[in-house]
C-alpha positions as CSV (number, residue, x, y, z in Angstrom):
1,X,-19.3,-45.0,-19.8
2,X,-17.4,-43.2,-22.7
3,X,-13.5,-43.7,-22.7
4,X,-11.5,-41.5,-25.6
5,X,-8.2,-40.8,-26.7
6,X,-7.4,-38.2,-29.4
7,X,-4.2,-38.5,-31.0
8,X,-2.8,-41.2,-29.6
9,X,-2.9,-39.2,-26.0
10,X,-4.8,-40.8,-23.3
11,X,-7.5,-39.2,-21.9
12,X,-8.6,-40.1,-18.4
13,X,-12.4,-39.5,-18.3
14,X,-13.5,-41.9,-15.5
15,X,-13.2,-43.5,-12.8
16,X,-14.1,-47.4,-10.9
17,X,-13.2,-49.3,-8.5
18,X,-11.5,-52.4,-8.0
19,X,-14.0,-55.5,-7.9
20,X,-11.7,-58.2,-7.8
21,X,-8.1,-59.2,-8.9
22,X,-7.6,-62.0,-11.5
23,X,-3.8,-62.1,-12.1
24,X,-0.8,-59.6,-12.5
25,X,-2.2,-57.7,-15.3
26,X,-6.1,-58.5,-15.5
27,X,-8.7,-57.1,-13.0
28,X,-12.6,-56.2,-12.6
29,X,-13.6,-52.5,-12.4
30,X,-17.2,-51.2,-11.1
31,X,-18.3,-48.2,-13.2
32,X,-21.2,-47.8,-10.9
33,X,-23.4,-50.8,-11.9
34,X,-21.3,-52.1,-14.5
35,X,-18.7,-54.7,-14.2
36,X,-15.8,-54.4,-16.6
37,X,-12.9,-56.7,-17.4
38,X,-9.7,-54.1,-17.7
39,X,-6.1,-55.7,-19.2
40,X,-3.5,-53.8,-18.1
41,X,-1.7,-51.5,-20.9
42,X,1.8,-52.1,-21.7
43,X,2.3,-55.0,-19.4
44,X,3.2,-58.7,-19.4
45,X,3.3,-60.6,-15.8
46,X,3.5,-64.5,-15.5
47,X,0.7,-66.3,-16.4
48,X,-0.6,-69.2,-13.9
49,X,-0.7,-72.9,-15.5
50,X,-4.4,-73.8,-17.4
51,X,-5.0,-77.4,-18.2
52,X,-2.7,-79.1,-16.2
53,X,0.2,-77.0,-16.9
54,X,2.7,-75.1,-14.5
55,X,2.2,-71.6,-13.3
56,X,4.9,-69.3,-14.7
57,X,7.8,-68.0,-12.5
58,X,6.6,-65.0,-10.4
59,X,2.8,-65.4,-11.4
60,X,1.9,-65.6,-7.6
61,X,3.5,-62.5,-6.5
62,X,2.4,-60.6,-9.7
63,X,-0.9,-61.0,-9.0
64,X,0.1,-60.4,-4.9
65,X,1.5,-57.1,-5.7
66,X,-1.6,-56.0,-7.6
67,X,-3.7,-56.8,-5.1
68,X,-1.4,-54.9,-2.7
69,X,-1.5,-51.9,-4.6
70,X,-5.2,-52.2,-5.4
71,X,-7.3,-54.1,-2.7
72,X,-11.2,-54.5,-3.1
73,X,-12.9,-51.4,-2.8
74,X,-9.8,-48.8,-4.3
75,X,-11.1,-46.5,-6.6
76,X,-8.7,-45.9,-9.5
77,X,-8.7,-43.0,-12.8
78,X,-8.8,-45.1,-15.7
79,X,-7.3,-44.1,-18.8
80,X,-7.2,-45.4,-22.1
81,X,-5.0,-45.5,-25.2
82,X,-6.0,-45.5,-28.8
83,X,-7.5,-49.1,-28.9
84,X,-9.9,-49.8,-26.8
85,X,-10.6,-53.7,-26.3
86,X,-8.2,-56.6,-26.9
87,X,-9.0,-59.4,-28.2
88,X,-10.8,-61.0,-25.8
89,X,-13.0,-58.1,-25.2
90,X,-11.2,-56.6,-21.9
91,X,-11.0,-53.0,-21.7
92,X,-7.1,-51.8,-22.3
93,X,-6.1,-49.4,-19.7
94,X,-3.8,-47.3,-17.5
95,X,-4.5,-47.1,-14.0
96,X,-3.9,-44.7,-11.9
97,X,-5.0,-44.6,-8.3
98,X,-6.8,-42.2,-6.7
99,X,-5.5,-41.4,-3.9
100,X,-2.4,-40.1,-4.8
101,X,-2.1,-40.9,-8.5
102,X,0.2,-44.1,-8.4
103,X,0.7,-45.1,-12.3
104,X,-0.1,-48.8,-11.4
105,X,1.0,-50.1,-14.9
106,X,4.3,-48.6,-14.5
107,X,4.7,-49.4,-10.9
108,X,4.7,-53.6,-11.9
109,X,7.3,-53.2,-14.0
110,X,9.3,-50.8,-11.5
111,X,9.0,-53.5,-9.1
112,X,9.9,-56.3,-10.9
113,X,6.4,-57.8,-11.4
114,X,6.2,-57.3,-14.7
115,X,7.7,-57.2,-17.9
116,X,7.4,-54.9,-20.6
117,X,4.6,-55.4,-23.5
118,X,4.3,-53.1,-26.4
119,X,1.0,-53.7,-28.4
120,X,0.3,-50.8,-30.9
121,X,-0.6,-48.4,-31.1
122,X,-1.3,-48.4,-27.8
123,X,2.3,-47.1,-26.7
124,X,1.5,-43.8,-25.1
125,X,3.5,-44.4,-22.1
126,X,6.3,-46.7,-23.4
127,X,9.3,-44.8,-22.9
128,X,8.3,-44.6,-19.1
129,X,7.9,-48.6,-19.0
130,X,11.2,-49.2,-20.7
131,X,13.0,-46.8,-18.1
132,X,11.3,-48.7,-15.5
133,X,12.0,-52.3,-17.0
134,X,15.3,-51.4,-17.7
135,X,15.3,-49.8,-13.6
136,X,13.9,-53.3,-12.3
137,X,16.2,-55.5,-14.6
138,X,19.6,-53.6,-13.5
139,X,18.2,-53.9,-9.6
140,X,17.7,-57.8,-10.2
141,X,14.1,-57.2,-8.7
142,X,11.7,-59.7,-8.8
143,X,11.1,-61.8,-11.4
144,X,14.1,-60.6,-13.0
145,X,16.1,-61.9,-9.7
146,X,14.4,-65.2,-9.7
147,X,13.2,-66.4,-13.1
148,X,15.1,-64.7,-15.8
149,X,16.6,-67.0,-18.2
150,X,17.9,-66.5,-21.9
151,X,14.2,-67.8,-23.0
152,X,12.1,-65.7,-21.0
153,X,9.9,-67.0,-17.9
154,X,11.1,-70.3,-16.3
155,X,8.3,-72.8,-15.1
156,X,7.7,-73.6,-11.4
């Protein structure tokens, strides 16, 4: 499997499909018999509680949503930016689904799902997340309805 960007312009030059869903941002993709981790690009959903502590605000129906929009078995385009792995070794992608090209990164954050997360250079579609933060945000959708606060997520 060969993922490239040139310029800073993502290049879509496969596709997978969805394995399983591990929270709001973070899924497995099937590139035939590989299994890959994928983080999505440019996003930042509530994160559910590790060793003892409380799942964020809205971590549930992040997570919900994505699986929503992508159940087992969807087949998504895959695109990438100019890095390719994060930190922890997950592919960094776009997602777009097949089926009639729903930008699922963007679509979070139009919901109310998700917030914003610029990472560069990995910004390719940025000004399209900010429009649909700042969408979301002025709609009081989702988490921005029920866990904004001046310090960011509130705990459950």
């Amino acid at each position: 499997m060969v993922l490239t960007a040139a310029c800073g312009t993502p290049t879509a030059e496969t596709s997978g499909v969805v394995e399983r869903v591990i929270d709001g941002d973070t899924l497995d993709i099937a590139f035939g018999e590989n299994s890959v981790r994928v983080r999505l690009i440019g996003v930042d959903t509530p994160e559910f509680g590790r060793d003892g502590d409380p799942d964020e605000c809205w971590a549930h129906e992040a997570t919900a949503a994505l699986e929503q929009m992508l159940p087992v078995s969807s087949r998504v385009h895959v695109v990438r930016d100019v890095v390719a792995r994060d930190h922890y070794d997950r592919l960094l992608a776009y997602l777009f689904t097949t089926t009639d090209n729903l930008f699922i990164n963007k679509e979070l954050v139009t919901r109310g799902h998700a917030r914003v997360l610029e990472i560069k250079p990995n910004t390719a579609y940025l000004s399209e997340m900010r429009e649909a933060a700042a969408f979301a945000r002025r709609s009081n959708l989702g988490l921005w309805r029920a866990c904004e606060t001046s310090r960011g997520y509130i705990q459950r």
